[in-house]
N, CA and C atoms as a LAMMPS dump frame, in Angstrom:
ITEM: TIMESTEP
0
ITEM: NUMBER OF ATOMS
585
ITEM: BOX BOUNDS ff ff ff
-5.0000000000000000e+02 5.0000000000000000e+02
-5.0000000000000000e+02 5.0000000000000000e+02
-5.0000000000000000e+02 5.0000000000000000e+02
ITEM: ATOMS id mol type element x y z
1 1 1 N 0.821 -1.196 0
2 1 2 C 0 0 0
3 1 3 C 0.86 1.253 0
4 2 1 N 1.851 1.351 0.731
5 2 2 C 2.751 2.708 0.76
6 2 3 C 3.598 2.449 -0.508
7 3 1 N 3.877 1.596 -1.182
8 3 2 C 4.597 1.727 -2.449
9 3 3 C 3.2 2.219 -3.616
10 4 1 N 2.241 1.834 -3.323
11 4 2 C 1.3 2.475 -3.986
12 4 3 C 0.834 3.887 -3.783
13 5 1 N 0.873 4.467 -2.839
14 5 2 C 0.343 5.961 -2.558
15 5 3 C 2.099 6.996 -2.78
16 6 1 N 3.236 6.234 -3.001
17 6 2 C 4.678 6.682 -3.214
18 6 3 C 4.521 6.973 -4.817
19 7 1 N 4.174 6.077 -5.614
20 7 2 C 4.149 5.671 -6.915
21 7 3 C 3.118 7.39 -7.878
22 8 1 N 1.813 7.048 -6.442
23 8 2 C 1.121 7.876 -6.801
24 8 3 C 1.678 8.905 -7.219
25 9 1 N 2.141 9.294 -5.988
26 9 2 C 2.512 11.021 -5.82
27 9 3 C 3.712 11.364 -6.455
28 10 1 N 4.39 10.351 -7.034
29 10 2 C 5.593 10.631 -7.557
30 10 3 C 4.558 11.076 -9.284
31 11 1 N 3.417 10.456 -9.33
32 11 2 C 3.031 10.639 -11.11
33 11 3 C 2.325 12.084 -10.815
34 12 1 N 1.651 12.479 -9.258
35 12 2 C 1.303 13.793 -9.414
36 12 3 C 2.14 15.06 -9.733
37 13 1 N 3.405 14.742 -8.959
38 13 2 C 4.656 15.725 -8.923
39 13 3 C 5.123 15.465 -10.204
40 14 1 N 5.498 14.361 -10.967
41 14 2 C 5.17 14.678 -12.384
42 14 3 C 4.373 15.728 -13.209
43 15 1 N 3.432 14.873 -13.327
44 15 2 C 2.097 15.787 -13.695
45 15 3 C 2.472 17.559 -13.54
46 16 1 N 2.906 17.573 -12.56
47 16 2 C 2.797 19.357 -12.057
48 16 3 C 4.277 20.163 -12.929
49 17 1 N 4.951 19.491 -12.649
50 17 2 C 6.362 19.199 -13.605
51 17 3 C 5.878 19.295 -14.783
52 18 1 N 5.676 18.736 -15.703
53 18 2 C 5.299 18.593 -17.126
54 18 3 C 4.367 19.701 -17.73
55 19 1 N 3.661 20.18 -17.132
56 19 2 C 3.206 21.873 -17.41
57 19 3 C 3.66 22.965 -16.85
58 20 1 N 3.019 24.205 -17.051
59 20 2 C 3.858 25.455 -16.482
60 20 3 C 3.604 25.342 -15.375
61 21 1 N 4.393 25.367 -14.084
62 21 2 C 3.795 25.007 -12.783
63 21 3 C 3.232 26.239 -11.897
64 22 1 N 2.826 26.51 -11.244
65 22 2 C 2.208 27.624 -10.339
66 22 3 C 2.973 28.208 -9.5
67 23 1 N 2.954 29.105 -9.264
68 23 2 C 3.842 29.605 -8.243
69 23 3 C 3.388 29.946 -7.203
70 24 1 N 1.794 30.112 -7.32
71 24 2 C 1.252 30.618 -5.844
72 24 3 C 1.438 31.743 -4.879
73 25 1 N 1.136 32.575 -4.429
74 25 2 C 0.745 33.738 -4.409
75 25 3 C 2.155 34.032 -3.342
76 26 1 N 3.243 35.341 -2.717
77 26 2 C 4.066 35.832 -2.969
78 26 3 C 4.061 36.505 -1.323
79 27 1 N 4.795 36.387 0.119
80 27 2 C 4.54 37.282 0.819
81 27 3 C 4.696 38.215 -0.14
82 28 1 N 3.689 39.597 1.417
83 28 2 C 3.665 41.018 1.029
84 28 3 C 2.616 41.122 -0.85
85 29 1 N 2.079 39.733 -0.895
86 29 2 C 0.907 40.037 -2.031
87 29 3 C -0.491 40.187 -1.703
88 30 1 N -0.908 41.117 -1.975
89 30 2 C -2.543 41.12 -1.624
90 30 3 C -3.353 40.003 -1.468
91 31 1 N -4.281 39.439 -0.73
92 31 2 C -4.681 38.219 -0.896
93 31 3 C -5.892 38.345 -1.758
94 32 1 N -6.137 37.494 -2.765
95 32 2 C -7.853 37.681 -3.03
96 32 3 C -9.1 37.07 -2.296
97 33 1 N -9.591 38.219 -1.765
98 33 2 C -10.986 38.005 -1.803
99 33 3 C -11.878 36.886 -2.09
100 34 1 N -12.464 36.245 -1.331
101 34 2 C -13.59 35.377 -1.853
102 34 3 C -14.47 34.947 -0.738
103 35 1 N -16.113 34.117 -0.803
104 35 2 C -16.946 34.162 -0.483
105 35 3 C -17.336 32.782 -0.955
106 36 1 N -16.912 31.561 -0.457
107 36 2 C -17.376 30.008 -0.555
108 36 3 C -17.903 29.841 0.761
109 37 1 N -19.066 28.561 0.278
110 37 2 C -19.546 27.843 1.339
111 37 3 C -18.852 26.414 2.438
112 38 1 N -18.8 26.455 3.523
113 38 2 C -18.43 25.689 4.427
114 38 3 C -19.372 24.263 4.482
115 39 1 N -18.796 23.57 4.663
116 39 2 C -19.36 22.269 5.05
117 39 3 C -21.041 21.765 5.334
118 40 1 N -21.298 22.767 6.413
119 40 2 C -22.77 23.304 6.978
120 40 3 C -23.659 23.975 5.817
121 41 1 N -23.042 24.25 4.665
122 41 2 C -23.686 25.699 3.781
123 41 3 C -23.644 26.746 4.18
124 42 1 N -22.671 27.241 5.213
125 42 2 C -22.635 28.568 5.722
126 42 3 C -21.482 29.403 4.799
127 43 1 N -22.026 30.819 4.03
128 43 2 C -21.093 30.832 3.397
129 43 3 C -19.711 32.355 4.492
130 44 1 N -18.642 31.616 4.13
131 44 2 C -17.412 32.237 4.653
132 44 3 C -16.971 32.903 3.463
133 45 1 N -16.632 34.645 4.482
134 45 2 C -15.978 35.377 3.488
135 45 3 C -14.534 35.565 4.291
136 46 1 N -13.603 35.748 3.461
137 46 2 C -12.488 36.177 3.933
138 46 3 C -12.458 37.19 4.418
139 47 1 N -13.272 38.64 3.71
140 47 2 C -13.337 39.725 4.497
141 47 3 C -13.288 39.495 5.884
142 48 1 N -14.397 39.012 5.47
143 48 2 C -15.379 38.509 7.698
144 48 3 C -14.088 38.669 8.902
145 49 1 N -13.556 37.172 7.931
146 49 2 C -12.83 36.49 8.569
147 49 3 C -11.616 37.274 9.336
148 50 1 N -10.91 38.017 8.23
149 50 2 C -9.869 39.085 8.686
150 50 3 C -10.206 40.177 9.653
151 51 1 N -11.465 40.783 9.904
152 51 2 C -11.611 41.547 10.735
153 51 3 C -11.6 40.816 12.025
154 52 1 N -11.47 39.686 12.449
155 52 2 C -11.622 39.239 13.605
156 52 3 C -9.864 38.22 14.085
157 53 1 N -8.947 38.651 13.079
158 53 2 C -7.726 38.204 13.484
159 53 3 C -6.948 37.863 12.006
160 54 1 N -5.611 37.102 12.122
161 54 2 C -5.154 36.045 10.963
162 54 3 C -5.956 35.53 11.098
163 55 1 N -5.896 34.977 8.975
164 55 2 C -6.773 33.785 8.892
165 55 3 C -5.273 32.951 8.415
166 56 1 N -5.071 31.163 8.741
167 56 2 C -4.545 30.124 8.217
168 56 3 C -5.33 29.833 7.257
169 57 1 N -5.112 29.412 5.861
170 57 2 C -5.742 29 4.823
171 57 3 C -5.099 27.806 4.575
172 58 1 N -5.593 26.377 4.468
173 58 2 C -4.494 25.224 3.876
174 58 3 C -5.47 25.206 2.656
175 59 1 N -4.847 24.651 1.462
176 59 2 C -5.204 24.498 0.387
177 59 3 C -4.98 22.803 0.23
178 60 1 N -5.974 21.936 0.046
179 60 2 C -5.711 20.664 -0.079
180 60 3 C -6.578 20.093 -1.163
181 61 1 N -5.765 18.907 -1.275
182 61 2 C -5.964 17.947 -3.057
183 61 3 C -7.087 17.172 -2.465
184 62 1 N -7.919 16.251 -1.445
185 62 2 C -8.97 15.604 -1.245
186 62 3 C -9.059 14.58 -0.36
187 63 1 N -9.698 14.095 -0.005
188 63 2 C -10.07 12.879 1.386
189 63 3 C -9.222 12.039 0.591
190 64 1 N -9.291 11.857 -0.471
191 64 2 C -7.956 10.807 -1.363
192 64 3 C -6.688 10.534 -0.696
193 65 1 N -6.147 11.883 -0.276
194 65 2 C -4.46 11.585 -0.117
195 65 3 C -4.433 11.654 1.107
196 66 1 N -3.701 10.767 1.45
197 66 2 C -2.97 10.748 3.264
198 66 3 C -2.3 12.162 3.526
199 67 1 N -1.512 12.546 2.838
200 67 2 C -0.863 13.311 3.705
201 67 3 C -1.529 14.805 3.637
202 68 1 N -3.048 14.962 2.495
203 68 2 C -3.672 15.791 3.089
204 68 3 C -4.491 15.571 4.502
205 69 1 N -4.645 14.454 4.451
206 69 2 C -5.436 13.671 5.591
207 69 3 C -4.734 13.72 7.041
208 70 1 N -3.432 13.574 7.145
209 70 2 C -2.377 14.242 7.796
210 70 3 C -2.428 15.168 8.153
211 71 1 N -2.426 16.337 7.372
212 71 2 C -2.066 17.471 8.163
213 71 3 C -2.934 18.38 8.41
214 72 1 N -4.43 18.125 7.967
215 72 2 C -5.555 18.42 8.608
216 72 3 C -5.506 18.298 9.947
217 73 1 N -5.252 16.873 10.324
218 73 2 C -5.366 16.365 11.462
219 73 3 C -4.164 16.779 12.609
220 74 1 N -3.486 17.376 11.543
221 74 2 C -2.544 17.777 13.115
222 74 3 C -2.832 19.254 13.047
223 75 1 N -3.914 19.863 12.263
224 75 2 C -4.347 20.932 12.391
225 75 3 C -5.497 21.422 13.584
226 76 1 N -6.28 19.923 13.596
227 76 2 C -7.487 19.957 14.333
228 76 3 C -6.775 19.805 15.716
229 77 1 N -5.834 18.844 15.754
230 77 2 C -5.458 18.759 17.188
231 77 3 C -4.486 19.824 17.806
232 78 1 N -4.202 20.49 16.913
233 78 2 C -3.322 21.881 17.204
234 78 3 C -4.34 23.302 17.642
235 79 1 N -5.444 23.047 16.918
236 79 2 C -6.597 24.237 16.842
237 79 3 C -6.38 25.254 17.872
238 80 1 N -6.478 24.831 18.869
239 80 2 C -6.907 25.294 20.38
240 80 3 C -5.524 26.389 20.506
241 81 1 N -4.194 25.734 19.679
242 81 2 C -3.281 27.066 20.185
243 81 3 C -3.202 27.781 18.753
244 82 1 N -3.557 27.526 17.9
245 82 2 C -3.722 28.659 16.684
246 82 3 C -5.257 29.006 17.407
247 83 1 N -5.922 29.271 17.65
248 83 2 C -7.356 30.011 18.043
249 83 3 C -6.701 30.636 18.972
250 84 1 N -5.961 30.117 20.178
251 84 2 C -5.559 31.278 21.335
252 84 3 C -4.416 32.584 20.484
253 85 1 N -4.005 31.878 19.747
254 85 2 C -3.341 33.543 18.927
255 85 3 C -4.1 34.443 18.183
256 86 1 N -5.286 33.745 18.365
257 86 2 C -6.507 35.05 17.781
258 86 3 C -6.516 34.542 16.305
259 87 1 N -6.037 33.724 15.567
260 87 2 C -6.341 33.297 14.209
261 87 3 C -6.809 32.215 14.082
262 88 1 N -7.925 32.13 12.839
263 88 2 C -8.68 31.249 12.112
264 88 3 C -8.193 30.498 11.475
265 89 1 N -8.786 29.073 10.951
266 89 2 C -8.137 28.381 10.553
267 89 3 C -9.279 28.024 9.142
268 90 1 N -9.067 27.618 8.164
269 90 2 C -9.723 27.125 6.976
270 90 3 C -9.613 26.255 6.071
271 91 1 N -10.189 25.695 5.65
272 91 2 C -9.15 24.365 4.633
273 91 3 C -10.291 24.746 3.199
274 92 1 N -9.322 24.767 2.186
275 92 2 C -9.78 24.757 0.781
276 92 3 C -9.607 23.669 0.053
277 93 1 N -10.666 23.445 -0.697
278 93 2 C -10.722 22.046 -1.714
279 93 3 C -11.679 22.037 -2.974
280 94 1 N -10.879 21.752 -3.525
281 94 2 C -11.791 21.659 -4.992
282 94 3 C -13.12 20.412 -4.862
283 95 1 N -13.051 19.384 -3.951
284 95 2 C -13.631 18.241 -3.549
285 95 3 C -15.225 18.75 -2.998
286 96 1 N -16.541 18.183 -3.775
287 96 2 C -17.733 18.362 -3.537
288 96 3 C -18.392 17.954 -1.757
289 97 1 N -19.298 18.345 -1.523
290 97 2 C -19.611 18.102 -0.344
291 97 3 C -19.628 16.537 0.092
292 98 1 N -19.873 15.292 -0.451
293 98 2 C -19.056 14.337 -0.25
294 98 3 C -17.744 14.036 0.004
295 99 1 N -17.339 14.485 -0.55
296 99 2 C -15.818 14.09 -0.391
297 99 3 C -15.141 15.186 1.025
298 100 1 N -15.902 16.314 1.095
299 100 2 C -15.645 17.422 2.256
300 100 3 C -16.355 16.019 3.402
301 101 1 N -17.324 15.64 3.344
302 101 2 C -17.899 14.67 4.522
303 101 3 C -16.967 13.904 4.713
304 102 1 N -16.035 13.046 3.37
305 102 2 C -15.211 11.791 3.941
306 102 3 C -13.73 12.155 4.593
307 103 1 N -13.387 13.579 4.424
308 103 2 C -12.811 14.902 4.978
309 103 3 C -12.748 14.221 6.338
310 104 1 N -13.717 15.065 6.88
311 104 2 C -14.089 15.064 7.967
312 104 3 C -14.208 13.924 8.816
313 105 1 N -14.917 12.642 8.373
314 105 2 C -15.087 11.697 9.179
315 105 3 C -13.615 11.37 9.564
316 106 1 N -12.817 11.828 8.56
317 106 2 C -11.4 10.729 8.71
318 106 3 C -10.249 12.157 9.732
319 107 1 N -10.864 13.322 9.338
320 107 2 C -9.473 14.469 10.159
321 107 3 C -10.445 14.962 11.648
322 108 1 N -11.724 14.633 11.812
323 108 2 C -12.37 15.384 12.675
324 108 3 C -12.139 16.799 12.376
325 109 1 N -12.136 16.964 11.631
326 109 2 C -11.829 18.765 11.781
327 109 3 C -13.349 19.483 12.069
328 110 1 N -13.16 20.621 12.702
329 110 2 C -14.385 21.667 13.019
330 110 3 C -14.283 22.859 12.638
331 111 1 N -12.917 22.875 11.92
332 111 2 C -13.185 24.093 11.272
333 111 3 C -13.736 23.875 10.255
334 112 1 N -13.814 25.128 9.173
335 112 2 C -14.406 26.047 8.288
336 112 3 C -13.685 24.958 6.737
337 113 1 N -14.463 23.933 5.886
338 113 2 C -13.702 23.199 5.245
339 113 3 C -14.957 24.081 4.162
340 114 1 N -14.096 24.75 3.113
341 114 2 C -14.731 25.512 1.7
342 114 3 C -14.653 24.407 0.147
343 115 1 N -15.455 24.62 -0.34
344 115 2 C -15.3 24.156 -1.572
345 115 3 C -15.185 25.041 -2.761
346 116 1 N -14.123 24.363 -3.371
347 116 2 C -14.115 25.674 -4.285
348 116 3 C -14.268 25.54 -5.986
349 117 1 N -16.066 25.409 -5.959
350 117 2 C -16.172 25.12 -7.31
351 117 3 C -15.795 25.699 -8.456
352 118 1 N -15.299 25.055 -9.432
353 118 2 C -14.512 25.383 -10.455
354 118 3 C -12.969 26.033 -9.508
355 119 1 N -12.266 25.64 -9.076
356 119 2 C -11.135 26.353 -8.494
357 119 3 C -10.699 27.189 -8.422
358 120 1 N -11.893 28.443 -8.272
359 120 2 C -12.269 29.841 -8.909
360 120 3 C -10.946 30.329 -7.949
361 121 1 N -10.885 29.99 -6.692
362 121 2 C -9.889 30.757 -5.597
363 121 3 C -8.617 29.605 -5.363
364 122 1 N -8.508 28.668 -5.847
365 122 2 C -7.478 28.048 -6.093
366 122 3 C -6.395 28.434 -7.383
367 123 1 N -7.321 29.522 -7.848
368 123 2 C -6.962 29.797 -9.593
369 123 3 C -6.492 31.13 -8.928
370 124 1 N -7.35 32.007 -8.133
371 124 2 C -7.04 33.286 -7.882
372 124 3 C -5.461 33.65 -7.103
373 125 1 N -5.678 32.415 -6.345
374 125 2 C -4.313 32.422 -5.027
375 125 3 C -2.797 31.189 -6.112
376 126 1 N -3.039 31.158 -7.026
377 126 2 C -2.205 30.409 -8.296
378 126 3 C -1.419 29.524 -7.346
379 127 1 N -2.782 28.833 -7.388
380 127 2 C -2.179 27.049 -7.202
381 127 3 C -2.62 26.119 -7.501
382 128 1 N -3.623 26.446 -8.645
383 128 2 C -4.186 25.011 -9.326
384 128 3 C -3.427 24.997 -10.217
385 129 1 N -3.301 23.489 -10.878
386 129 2 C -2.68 22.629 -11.722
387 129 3 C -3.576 22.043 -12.467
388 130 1 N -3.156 21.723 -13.535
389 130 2 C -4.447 20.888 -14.304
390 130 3 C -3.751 19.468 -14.441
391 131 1 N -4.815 17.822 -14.096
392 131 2 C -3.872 16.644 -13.978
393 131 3 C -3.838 16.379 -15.178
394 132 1 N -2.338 15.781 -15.306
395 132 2 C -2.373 14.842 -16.983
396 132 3 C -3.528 13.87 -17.108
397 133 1 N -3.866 13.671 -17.753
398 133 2 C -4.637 12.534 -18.589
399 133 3 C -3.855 10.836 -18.046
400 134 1 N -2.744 10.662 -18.173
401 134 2 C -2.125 9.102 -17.536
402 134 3 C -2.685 9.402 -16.286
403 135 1 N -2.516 10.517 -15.209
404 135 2 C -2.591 10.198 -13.6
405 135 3 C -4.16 10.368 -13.409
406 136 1 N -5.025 11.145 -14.28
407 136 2 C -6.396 10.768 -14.245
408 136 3 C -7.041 9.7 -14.22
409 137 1 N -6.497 9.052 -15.832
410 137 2 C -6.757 7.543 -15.829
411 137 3 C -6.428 6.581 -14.593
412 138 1 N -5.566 6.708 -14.448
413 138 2 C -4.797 5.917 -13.505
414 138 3 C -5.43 5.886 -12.15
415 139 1 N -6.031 7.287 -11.712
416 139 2 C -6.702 7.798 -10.386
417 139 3 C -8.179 6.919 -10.507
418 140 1 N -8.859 6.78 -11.878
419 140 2 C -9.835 6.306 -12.075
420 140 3 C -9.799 4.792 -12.012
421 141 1 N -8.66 4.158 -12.299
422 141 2 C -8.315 2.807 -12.357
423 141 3 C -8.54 2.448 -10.973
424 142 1 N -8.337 3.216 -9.818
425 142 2 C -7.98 3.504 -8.551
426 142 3 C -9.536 3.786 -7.442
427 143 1 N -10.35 3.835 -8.893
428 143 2 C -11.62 4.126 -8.38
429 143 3 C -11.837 5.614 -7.65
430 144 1 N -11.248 6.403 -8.132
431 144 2 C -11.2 7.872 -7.589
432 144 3 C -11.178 8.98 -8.887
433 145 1 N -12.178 8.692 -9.118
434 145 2 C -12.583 9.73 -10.624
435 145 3 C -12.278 11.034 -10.345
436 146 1 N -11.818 11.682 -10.304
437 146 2 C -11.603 12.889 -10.184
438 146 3 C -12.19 14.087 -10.271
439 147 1 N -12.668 13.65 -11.605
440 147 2 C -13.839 14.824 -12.313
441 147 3 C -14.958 14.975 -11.639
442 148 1 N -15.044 13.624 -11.374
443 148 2 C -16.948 13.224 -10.758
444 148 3 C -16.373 13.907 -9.427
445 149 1 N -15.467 13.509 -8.486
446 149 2 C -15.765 13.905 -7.022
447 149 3 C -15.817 15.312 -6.828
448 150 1 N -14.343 16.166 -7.791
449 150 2 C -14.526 17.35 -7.901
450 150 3 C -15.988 18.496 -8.744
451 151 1 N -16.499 17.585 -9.129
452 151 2 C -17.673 17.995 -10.064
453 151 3 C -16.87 18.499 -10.938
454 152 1 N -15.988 18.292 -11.572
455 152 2 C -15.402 19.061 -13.007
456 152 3 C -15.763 18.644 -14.207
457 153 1 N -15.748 19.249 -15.368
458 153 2 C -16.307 18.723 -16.608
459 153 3 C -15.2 17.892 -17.229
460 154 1 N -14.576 18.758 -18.232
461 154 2 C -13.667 17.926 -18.834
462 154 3 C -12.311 18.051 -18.518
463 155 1 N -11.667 18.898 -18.079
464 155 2 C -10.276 18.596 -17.507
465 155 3 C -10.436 18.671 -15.591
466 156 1 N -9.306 17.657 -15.513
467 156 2 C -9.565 17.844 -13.999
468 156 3 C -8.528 19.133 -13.495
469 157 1 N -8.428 19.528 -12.544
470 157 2 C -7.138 20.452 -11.843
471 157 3 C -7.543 19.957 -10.147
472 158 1 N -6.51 20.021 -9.953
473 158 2 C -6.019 20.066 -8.162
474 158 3 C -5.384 21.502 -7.886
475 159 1 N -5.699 21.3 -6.281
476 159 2 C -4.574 22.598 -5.764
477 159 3 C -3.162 21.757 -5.016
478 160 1 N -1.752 22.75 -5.819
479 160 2 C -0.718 22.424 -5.118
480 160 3 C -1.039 22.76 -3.57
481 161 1 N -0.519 21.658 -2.115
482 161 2 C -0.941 21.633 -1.03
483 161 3 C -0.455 22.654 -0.922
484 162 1 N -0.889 23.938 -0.468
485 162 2 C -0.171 25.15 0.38
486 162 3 C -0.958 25.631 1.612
487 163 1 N -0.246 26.154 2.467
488 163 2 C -1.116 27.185 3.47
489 163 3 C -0.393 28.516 3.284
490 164 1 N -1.137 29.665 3.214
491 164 2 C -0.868 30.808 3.636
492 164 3 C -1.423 31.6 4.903
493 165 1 N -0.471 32.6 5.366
494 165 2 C -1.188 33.106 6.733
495 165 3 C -1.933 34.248 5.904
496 166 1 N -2.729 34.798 6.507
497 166 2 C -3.006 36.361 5.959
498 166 3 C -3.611 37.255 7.107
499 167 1 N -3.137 38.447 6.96
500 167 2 C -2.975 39.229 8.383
501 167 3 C -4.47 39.966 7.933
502 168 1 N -4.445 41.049 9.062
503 168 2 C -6.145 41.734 9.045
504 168 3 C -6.198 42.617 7.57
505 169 1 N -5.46 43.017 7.347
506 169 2 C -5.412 44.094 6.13
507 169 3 C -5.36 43.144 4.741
508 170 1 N -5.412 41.84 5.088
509 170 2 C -5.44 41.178 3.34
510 170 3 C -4.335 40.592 2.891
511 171 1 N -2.867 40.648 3.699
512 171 2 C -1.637 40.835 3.157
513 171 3 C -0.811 39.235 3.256
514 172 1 N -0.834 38.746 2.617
515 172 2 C 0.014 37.317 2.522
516 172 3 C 1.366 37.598 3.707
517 173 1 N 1.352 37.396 5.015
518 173 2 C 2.555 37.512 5.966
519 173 3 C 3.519 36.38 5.51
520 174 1 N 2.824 35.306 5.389
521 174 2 C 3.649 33.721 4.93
522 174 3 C 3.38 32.545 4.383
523 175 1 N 3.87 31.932 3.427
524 175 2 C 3.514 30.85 2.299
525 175 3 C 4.392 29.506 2.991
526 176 1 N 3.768 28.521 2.599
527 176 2 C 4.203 27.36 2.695
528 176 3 C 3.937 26.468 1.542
529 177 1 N 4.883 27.002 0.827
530 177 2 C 4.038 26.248 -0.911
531 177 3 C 5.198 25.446 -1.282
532 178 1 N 5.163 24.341 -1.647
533 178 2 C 5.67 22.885 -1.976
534 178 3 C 4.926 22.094 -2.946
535 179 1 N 5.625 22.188 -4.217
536 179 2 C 4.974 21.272 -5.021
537 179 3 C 5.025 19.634 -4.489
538 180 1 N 5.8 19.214 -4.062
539 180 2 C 5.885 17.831 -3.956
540 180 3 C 4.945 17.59 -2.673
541 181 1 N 3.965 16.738 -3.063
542 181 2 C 2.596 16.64 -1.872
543 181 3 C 2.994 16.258 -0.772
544 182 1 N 4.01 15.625 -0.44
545 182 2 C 4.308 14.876 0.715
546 182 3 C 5.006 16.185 1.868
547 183 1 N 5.614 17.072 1.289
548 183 2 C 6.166 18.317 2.402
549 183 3 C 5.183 19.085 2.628
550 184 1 N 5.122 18.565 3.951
551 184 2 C 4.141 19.952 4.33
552 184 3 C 4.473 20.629 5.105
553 185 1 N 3.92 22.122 5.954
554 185 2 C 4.676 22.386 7.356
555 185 3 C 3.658 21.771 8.231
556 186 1 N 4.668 21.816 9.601
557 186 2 C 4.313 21.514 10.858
558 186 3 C 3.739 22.614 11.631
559 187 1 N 2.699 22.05 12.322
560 187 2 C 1.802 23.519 13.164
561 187 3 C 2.631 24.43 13.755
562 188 1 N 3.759 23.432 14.237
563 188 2 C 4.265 24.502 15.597
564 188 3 C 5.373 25.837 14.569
565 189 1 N 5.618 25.23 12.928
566 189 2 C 5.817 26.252 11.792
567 189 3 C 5.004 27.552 12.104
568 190 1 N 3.742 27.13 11.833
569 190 2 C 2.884 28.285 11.721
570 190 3 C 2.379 28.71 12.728
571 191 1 N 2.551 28.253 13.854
572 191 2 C 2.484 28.668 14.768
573 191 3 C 3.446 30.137 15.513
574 192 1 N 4.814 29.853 15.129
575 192 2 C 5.428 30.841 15.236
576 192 3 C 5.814 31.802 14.129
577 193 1 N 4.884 31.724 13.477
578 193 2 C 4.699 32.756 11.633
579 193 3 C 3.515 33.546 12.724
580 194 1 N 2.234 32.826 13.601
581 194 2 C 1.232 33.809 13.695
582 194 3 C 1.749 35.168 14.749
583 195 1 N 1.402 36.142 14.622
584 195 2 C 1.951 37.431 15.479
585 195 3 C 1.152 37.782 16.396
């Protein structure tokens, strides 16, 4: 099984490789704006959000991959000291409200999990990717259609895993962007990024 989810991610980091890759948004860059719905159907704006502290944003690929599944989870169990620094926490996904449910059953998370149809703010904050056609197939061989879970039509895209902090005024303070899915940061990282 771990030579299989290795194999995987080595054809995603491909995949991301083989087109123009993203670079994802830049401390000291404005953040964009947006207004998706949460888990509940409650919809979260970033505005909101910033007037009441940092927001943490993780950007993740789907209940599919472990090591998004990972670091959700050391997000949820970290919560309590990112909330005592006065910042929010959020997770973004291109993944439909199913797949946000199988999310959840598996990270417990209670925060704020957005979907972001058509990868309108995965596109805005430049970190979607569009998948090759072999790792689609292949994902589908795998029984994990891509298109269908994400509701996409004809090409699929993911978001490269990133978190950014963003302070009250909008302003990207700090990125954690890594194409290769398996690096991620560690809370107690962003923990001492929050001010």
């Amino acid at each position: 099984m771990k030579t299989f989810f290795s194999f995987f991610f080595l054809l995603i980091t491909f995949s991301i490789f083989a087109q123009e890759k993203p670079e994802g948004l830049f401390i000291n860059s404005k953040a964009p704006e947006f207004k998706l719905q949460d888990q509940s159907g409650v919809d979260i704006s970033l505005k909101e959000l910033r007037k009441k502290g940092q927001v943490v944003m993780i950007f993740y690929q789907g209940n599919w991959s472990p090591y998004c599944n990972k670091e959700l989870l050391r997000f949820q169990d970290s919560l309590q000291f990112i909330t005592d620094k006065g910042a929010k926490v959020i997770a973004i996904t291109p993944e439909a409200s199913e797949g946000i449910s199988k999310t959840i059953e598996k990270t417990k998370a209670v925060f704020p999990i957005l979907y972001d149809e058509e990868m309108k703010v995965s596109k805005a904050y430049q970190v979607a990717y569009e998948v090759d056609e072999r790792t689609l197939n292949r994902q589908k061989s795998f029984g994990n259609d891509l298109l269908a879970v994400n509701n996409q039509k004809l090409k699929a895209f993911l978001p490269i895993p990133a978190v950014y902090i963003i302070n009250k005024e909008g302003t990207v303070t700090t990125r954690f962007f890594e194409t290769d899915p398996r690096k991620r940061p560690w809370v107690r990282e962003v923990l001492q990024e929050l001010k």
